[in-house]
C-alpha positions in Angstrom: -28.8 -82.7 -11.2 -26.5 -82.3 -14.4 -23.1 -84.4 -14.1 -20.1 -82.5 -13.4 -16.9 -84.5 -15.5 -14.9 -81.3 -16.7 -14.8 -78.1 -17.8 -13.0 -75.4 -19.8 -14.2 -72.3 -19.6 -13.7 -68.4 -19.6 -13.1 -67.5 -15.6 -13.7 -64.2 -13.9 -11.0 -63.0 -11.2 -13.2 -61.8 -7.8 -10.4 -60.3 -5.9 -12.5 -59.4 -2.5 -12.2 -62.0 0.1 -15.2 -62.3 2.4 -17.9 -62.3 -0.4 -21.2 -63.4 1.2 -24.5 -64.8 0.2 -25.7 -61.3 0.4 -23.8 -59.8 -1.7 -24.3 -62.7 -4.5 -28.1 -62.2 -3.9 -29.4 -59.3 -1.9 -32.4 -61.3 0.6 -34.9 -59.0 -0.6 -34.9 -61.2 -3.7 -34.8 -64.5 -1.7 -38.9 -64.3 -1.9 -39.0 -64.4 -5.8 -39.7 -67.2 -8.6 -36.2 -69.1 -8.9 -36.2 -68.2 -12.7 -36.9 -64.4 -11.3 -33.8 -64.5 -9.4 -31.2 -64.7 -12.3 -30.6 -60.7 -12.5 -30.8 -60.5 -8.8 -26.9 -62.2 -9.1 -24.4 -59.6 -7.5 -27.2 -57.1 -7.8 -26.0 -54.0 -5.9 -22.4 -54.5 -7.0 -23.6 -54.7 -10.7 -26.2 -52.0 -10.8 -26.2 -48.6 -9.7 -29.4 -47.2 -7.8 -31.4 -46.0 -10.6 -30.5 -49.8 -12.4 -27.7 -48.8 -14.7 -24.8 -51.2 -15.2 -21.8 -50.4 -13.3 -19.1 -50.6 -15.8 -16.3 -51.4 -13.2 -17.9 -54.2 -11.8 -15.9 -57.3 -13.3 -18.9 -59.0 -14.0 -20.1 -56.0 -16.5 -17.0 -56.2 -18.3 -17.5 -58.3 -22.5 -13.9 -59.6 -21.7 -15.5 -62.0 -19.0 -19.1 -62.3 -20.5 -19.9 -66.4 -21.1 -17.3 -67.1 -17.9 -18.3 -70.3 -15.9 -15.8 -70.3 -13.3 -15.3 -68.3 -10.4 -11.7 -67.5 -9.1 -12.0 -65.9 -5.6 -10.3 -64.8 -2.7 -10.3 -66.7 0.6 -14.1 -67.6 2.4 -16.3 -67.0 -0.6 -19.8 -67.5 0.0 -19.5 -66.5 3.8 -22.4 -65.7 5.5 -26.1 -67.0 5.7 -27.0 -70.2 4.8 -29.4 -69.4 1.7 -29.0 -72.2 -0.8 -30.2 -69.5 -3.7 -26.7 -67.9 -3.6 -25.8 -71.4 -5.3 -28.7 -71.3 -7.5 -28.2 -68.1 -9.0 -24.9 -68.9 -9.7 -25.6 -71.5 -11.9 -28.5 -70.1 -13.4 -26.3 -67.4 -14.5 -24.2 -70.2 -16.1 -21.4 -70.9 -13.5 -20.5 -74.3 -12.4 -16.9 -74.0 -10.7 -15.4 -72.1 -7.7 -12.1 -72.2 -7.4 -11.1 -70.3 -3.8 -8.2 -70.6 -0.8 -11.3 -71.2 1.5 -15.3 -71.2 1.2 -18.2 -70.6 3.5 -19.0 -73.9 4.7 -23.0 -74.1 4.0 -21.9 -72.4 0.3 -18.9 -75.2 -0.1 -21.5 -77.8 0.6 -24.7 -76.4 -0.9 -22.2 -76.3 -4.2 -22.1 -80.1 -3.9 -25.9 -80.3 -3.6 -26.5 -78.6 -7.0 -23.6 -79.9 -9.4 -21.2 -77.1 -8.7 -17.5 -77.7 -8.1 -15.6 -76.2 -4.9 -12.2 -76.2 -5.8 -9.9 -75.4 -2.6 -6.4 -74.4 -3.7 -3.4 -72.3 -2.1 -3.8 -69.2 -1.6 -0.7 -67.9 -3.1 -1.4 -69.9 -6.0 -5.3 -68.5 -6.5 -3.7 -65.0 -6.3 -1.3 -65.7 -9.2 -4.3 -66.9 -11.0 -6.7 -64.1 -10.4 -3.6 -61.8 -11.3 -3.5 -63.5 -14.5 -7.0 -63.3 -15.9 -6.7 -59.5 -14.8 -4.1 -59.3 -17.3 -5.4 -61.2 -20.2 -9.0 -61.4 -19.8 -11.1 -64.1 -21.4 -8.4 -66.8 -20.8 -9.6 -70.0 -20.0 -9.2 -72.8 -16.8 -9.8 -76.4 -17.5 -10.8 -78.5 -14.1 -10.9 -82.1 -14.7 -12.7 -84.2 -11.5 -12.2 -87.6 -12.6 -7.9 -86.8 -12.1 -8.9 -83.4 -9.1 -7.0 -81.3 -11.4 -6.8 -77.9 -12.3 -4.8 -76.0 -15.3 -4.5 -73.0 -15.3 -3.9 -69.9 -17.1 -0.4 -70.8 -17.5 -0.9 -74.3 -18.2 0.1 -75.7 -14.7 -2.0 -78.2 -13.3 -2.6 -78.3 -9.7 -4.5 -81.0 -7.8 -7.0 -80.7 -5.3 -8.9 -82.7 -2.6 -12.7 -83.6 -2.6 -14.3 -86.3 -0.7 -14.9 -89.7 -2.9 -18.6 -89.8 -2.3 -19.0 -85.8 -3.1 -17.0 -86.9 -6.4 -18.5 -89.9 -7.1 -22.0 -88.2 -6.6 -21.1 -84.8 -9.1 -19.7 -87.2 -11.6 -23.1 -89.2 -11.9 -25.2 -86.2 -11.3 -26.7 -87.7 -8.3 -27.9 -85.2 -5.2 -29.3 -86.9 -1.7 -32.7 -87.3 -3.2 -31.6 -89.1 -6.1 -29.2 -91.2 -3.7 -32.4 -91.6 -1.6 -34.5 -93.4 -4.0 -31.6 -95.6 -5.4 -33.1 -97.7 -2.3 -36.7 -97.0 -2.9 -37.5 -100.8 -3.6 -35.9 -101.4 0.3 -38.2 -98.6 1.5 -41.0 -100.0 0.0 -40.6 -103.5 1.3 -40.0 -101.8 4.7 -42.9 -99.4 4.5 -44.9 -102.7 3.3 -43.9 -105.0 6.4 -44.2 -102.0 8.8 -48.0 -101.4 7.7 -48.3 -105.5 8.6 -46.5 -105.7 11.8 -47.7 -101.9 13.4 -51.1 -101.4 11.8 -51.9 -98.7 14.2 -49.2 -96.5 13.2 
């Protein structure tokens, strides 16, 4: 998993709460090749039936092309629990969500891959959003070592994450990299078991 320290990138304003896994990848992609998945990303809102680009979708527009961060309304990533809707996300090149509120298997699935779930006010993601529609291609830094967020405007706001979600996006480290930390444990346990419970 790649570290996550900070970032300052371009950010795209998605101004429709209740966007769910579905919609950030259709399921009758789910079945494909991960690396086939990458235009499968907001499919049906990006692409009309016959596969043209919708030029009204935000995510078509050059002013936001190279964003990295995501700047929602409330409960982004609602919906089923498919881990892709993550996946795709990054493999499009996003690694931050900032959002009054997320779907809970997206917020932690986010944390599982190296991306940041920022939680902030509501009122104050709405100003936000409001601003990139004005001057698209402005930039948001997010710092995690200090939880901090500066905007458009050049306020910070701070935000809360659990210390071992933090300390595990900072070193890059996912359950299976925390699992084998211990492997030299397991081993000797694995080892003693196999003495003492042959039979198993």
């Amino acid at each position: 998993m790649v570290p996550f320290t900070s970032l300052s990138a371009v950010a795209v304003p998605l101004d429709q709460p209740n966007i769910d896994t579905d919609q950030i990848i259709p399921a009758r992609y789910l079945g494909r090749p991960r690396a086939a998945q990458v235009d499968a990303m907001f499919h049906d809102l990006r692409f009309n039936p016959d596969g043209s680009s919708r030029g009204e979708f935000i995510l078509n527009k050059p002013a936001f092309a190279g964003a990295k961060i995501v700047v929602a309304a409330r409960n982004f990533g609602c919906g089923s629990s498919r881990e892709n809707a993550v996946t795709v996300m990054l493999d499009n090149g996003f690694r931050a969500f900032i959002a009054p509120s997320f779907g809970d298997i997206f917020f932690n699935n986010c944390l599982q891959n190296g991306a940041l779930p920022v939680k902030l006010d509501e009122a104050r993601v709405a100003a936000i959003r409001q601003m990139l529609h004005q001057s698209p291609s402005r930039t948001i830094s997010i710092d995690l070592a200090t939880q901090s967020v500066t905007g458009p405007d050049g306020q910070t706001d701070r935000f809360d994450i659990d210390p071992f979600r933090k300390d595990c996006l900072l070193k890059g480290v996912d359950d299976v990299d925390l699992t084998l930390t211990y492997r030299n444990e397991i081993e000797r346990f694995e080892a003693a078991q196999r003495q003492e419970l042959p039979w198993l």
